[in-house]
C-alpha positions in Angstrom: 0.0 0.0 0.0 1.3 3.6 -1.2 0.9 6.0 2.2 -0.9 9.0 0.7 -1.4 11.7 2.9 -2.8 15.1 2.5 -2.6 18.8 4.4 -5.7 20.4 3.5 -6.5 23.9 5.4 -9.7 26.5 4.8 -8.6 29.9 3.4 -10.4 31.7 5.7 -7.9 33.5 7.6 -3.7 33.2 7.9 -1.8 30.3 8.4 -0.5 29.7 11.9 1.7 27.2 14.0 -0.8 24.6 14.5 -1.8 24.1 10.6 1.9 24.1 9.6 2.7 21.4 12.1 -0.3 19.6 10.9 1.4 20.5 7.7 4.6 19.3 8.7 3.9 16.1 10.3 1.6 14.6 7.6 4.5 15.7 4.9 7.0 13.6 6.7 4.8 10.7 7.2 4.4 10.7 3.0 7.9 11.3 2.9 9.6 9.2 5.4 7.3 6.1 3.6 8.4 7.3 -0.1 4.5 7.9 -0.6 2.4 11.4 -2.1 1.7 14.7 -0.1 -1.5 16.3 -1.5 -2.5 19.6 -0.9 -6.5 20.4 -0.7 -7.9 23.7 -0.3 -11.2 23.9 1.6 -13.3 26.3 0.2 -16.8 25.6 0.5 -17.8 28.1 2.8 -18.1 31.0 0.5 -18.9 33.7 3.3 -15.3 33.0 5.3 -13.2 31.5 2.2 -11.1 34.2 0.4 -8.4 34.3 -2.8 -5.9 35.8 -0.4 -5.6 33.5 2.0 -5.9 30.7 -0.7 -2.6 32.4 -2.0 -1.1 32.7 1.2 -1.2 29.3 2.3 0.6 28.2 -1.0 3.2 31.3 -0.8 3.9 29.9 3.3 4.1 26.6 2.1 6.5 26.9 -1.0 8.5 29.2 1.6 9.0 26.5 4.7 10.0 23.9 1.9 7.1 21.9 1.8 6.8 21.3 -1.9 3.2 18.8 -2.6 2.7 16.1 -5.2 -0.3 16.5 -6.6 -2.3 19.8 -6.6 -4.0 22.2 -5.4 -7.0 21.3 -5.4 -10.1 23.4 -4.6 -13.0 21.8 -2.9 -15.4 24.9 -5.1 -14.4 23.4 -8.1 -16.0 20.7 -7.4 -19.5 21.1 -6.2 -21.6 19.6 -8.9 -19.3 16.5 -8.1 -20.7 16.4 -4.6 -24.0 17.3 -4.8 -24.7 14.6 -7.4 -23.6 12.1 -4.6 -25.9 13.9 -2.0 -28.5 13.2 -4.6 -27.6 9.8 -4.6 -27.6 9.2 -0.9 -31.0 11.2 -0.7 -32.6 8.3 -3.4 -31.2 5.5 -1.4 -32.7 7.2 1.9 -29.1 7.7 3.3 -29.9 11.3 3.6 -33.1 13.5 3.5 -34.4 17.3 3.0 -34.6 18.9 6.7 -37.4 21.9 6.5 -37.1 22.8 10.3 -36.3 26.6 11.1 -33.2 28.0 13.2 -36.2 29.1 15.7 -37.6 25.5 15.9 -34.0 23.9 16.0 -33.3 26.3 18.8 -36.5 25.3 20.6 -35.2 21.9 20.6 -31.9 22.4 21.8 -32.8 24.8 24.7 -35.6 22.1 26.0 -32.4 19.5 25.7 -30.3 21.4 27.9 -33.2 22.2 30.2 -33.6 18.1 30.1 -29.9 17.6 30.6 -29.8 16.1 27.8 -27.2 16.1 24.9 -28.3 18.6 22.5 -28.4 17.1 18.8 -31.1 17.0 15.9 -34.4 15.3 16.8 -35.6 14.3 13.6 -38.4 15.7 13.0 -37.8 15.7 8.9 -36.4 12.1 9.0 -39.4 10.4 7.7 -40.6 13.1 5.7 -41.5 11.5 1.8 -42.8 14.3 -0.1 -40.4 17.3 -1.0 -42.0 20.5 0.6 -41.9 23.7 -1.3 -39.6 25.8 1.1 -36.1 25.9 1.8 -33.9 22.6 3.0 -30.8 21.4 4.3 -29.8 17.7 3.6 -28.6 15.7 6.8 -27.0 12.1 6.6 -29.0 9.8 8.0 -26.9 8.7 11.0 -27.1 4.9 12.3 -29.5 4.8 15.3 -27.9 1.6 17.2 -24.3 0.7 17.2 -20.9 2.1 18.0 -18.4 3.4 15.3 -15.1 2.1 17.1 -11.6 3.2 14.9 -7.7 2.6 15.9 -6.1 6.2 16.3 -2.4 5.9 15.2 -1.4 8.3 18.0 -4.5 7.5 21.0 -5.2 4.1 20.3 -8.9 2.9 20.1 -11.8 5.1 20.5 -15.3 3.8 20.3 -18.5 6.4 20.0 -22.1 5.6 20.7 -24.3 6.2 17.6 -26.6 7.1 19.6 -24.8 10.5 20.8 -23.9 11.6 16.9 -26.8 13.0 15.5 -27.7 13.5 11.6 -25.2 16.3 10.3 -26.3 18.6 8.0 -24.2 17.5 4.5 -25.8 20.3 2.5 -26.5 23.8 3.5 -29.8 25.9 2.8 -27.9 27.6 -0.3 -26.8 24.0 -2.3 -23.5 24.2 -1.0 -21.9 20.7 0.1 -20.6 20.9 4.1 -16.5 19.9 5.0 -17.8 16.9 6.8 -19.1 15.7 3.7 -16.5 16.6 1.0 -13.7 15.7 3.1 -14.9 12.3 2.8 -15.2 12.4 -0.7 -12.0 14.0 -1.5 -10.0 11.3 0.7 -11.8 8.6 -1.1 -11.3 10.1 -4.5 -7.5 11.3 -3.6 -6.6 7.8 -2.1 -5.7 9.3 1.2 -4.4 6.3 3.6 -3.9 8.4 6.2 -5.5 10.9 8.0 -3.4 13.2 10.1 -5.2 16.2 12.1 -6.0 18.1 15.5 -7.6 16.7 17.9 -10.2 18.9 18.0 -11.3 16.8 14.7 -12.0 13.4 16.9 -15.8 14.4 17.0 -15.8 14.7 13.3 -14.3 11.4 12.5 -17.2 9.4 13.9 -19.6 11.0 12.0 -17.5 10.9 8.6 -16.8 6.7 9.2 -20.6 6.5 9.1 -20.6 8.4 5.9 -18.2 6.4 4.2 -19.3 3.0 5.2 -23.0 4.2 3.7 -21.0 4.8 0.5 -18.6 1.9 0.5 -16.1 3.6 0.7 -12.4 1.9 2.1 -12.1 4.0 5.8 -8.6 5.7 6.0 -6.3 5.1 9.1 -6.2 8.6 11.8 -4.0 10.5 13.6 -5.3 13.2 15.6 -2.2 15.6 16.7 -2.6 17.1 20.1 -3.1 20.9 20.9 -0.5 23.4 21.4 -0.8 25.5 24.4 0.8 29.0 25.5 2.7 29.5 28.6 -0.1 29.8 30.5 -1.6 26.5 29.3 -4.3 28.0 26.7 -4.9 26.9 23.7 -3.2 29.3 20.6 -5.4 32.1 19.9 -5.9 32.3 15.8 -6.2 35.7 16.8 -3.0 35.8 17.8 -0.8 37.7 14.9 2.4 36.4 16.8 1.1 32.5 15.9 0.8 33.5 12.1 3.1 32.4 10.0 3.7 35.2 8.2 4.9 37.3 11.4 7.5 35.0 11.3 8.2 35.6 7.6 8.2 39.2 8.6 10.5 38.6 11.4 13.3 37.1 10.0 13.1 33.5 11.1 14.4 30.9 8.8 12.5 28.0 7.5 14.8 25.9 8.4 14.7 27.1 12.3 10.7 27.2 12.3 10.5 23.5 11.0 12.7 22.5 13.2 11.0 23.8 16.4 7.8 22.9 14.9 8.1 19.5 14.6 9.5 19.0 18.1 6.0 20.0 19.3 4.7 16.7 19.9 7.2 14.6 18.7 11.2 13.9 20.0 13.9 11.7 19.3 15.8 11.5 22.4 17.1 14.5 23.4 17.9 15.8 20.2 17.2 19.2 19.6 18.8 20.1 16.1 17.2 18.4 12.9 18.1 18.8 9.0 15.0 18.2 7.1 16.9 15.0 5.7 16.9 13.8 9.1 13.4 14.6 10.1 12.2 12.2 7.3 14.4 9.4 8.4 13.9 9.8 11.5 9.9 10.7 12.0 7.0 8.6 13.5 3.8 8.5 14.4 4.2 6.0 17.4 6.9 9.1 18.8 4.1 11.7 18.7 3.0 12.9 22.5 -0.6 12.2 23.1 0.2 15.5 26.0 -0.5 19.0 24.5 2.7 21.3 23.4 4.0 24.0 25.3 4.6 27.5 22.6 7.7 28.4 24.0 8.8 31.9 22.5 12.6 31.2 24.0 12.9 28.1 22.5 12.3 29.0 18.9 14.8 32.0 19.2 17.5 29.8 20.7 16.9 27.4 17.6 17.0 30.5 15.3 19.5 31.6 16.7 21.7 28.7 16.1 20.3 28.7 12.3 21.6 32.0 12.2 25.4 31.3 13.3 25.4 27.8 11.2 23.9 28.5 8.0 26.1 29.4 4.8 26.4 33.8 4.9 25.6 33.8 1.4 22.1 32.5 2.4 22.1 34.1 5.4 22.7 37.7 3.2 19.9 36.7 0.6 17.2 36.8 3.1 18.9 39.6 4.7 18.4 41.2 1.6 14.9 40.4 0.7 13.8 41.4 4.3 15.4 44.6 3.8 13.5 44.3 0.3 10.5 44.1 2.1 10.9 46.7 4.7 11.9 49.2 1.8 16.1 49.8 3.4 18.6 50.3 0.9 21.8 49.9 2.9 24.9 52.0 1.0 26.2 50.3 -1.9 30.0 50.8 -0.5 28.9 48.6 3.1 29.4 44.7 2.7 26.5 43.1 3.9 28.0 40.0 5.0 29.9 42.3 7.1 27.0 43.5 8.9 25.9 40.3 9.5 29.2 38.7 10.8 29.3 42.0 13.3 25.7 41.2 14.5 24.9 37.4 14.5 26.5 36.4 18.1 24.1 39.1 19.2 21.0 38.5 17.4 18.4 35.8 17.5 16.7 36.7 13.6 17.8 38.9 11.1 15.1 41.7 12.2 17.3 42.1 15.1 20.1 42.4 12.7 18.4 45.4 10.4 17.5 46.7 13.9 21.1 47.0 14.9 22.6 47.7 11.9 20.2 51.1 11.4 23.2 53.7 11.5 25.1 51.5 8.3 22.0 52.4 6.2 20.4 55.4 8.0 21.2 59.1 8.4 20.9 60.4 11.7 21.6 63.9 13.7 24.3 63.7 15.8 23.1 63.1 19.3 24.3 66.5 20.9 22.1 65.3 24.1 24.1 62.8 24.7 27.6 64.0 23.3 26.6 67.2 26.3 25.4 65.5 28.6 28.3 62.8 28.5 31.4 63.6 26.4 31.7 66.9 25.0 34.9 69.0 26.6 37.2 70.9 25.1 38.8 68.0 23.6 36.1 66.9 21.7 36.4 69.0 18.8 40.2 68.2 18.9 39.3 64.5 19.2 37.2 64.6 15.9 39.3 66.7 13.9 42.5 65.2 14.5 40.7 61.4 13.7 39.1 63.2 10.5 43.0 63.7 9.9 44.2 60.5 10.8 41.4 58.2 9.1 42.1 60.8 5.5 45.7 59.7 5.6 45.3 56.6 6.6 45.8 54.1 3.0 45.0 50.5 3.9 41.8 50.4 5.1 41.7 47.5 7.5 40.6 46.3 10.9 44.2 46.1 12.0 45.1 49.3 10.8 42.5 51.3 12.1 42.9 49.9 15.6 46.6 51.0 15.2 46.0 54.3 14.4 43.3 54.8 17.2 45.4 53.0 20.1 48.7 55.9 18.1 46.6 58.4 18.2 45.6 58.5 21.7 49.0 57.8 23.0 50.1 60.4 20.8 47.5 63.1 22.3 47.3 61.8 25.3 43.4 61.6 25.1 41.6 58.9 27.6 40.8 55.5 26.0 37.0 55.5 26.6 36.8 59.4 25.4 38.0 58.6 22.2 36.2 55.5 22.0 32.6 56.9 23.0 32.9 60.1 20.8 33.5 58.1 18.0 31.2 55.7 18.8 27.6 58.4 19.1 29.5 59.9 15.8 29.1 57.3 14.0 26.3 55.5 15.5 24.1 58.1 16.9 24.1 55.7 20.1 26.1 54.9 23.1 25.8 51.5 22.9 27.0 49.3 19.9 29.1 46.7 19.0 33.0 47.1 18.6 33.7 50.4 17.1 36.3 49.2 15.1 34.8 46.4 13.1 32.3 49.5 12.9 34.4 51.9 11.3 36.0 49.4 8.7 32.3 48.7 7.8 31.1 52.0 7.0 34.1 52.2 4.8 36.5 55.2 4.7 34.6 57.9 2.9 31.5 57.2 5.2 33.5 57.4 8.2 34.6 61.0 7.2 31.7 62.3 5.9 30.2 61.3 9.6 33.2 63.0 11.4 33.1 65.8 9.7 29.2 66.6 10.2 29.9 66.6 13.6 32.9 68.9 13.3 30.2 71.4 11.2 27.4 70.5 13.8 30.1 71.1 17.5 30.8 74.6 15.5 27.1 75.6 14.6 26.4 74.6 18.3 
């Protein structure tokens, strides 16, 4: 038997964490088997579904590396497909036309709770044989007596009670087939062997073994993922912008990182924390997947980036530097190396926004910070510090790291000037901050005619002032 699996997600909103791990986990599976990843787009619900998201989920997709074998497929295209099987159900009295009004349904359920009882349909339209002329929804007919009983491939064996499913509305008011129902379909018709979801699926799965055992069709294996929980043990908000995958996009996370932490959210292999992708297919199970929900942890995921960051080849590490700076509209000076920047920065950062955050004074202009120059640094030295290093840096012909520091550590002996004087003034010079990383590796950065053009606005601006 060829494992055939499938990720398919409704375009009503942006994928997040949870869907890409569902995602992930059900790409492996195909994978690690040599079997077919499908991708299915969801789109029946024509009030929530939108072309943007429908795009985005392919664009997030194609981005974390996690190419598909056959599709997309859209779930709209293929209505007529469904319904003509509704049709069919409806003439073998699988299914029937429900008349009953959202006021007469919510009769029902309120006297059910009242009761104590479970709330589900009653009914009512069941034996109905004559079509009414008013508006319907079709319901499967659900099996009164019997248990639906299935082998989870993560929980084991779970057995339901017909008699606690009630008959689920397959076709909506406007014609339009339900998920329940062309889920089923799709997995028969896409040979899916393998189901692999969230848990909060399990009450669906009941209900959509009933429908394919009144069509015939072969039931698929299932593997129902548990949640993942925030630090205070609630489930992910989809509100959440910070769970989206595109904040991470937008944040300068790698793929590589994200897939990595991702798929430790449920599932291990010892105590091995670092995965290639290679590795993850050889390595990945169902039977190692944690039945206990996963704690988001925030610290985690920029540790792991963090060590994608340092590891990865700086040519890569430069392109998505580049296309994040693309995206943020920064043009950095065409004289700065950028691999420079991200050598200076990458010990200290976690992803390469905190990079373009720290690298601001290499592609911004800034005023000189007189508050702090005033308040800290300015004497009467500091207009001879900055002129004589204008001097010094003009004169000086091999621009290098080791040369520079030379000339600094000459300078000041020469002068006599205090270490951290020199140091600081050319540090909020060139910077516009206090605080950066070694001024040095700074200056040779910028490059020799940025360094002097800096110094010598604040030479103009100390005169002016």
């Amino acid at each position: 038997m060829k494992v055939v699996t499938r990720f398919a997600p409704s375009p009503t909103g942006l994928l997040h964490i949870g869907n890409i791990r569902t995602a992930l986990y059900a790409w492996l599976f195909a994978k690690h088997y040599s079997g077919k990843f499908i991708l299915r787009i969801e789109d029946t619900n024509f009030n929530t579904s939108n072309q943007k998201y429908s795009s985005s989920i392919l664009d997030v997709l194609n981005w974390l590396g996690l190419s598909w074998d056959e599709g997309p497929y859209f779930q709209s295209h293929n209505l007529k497909f469904y319904n003509d099987i509704i049709l069919q159900l409806i003439t073998q009295k699988k299914a029937y036309k429900c008349y009953c009004s959202s006021e007469h349904l919510k009769k029902i359920r309120d006297v059910q709770i009242i009761n104590g009882d479970k709330p589900k349909y009653d009914g009512t339209c069941k034996n109905i044989t004559k079509d009414l002329c008013k508006p319907y929804v079709v319901r499967f007919k659900n099996p009164e007596r019997g248990r639906v009983i299935f082998q989870d491939c993560i929980r084991g064996n779970i057995s339901v009670n017909n008699e606690e499913l009630d008959d689920l509305i397959i076709q909506r008011t406007n014609g339009i087939p339900t998920y329940n129902f062309c889920s089923v379909i799709d997995d028969h018709r896409m040979n899916i062997t393998h189901v692999i979801r969230g848990e909060d699926h399990i009450n669906n799965t009941p209900r959509q073994i009933n429908i394919y055992k009144s069509l015939n069709f072969k039931i698929p294996q299932y593997a129902h993922v548990s949640m993942i929980i925030d630090k205070n043990k609630q489930k992910l908000s989809k509100r959440n912008k910070n769970y989206e995958m595109t904040y991470y996009q937008n944040q300068g996370f790698f793929p590589e990182a994200l897939l990595n932490y991702i798929v430790r959210l449920g599932w291990s292999h010892g105590n091995q924390e670092i995965f290639s992708l290679n590795e993850m297919i050889k390595l990945f199970s169902l039977k190692k997947v944690n039945k206990a929900p996963s704690i988001f942890n925030t610290r985690k995921l920029l540790w792991i980036n963090h060590y994608y960051l340092n590891t990865l080849p700086e040519k890569y590490v430069v392109i998505e530097f580049k296309k994040l700076l693309k995206k943020k509209k920064i043009n950095i000076h065409f004289d700065i190396n950028q691999i420079n920047i991200i050598r200076l920065l990458k010990k200290r950062c976690s992803t390469i926004n905190e990079i373009i955050d720290g690298s601001k004074f290499f592609y911004s202009d800034f005023h000189i910070n007189f508050i702090l120059l005033s308040q800290n640094y300015v004497h009467k030295l500091c207009k001879n510090i900055t002129c004589i290093f204008f001097k010094k840096f003009y004169l000086l012909q091999n621009w290098s790291i080791l040369n520079i520091q030379r000339c600094i550590k000459n300078t000041i002996v020469e002068q006599c000037f205090f270490t951290k004087d020199v140091y600081m003034n050319l540090r909020i010079i060139l910077t516009g901050s206090d605080i950066s990383p070694s001024i040095i590796e700074i200056i040779f950065i910028l490059g020799k005619t940025l360094t002097l053009k800096r110094i010598k606005n604040c030479i103009q601006f100390i005169k002016n002032n």
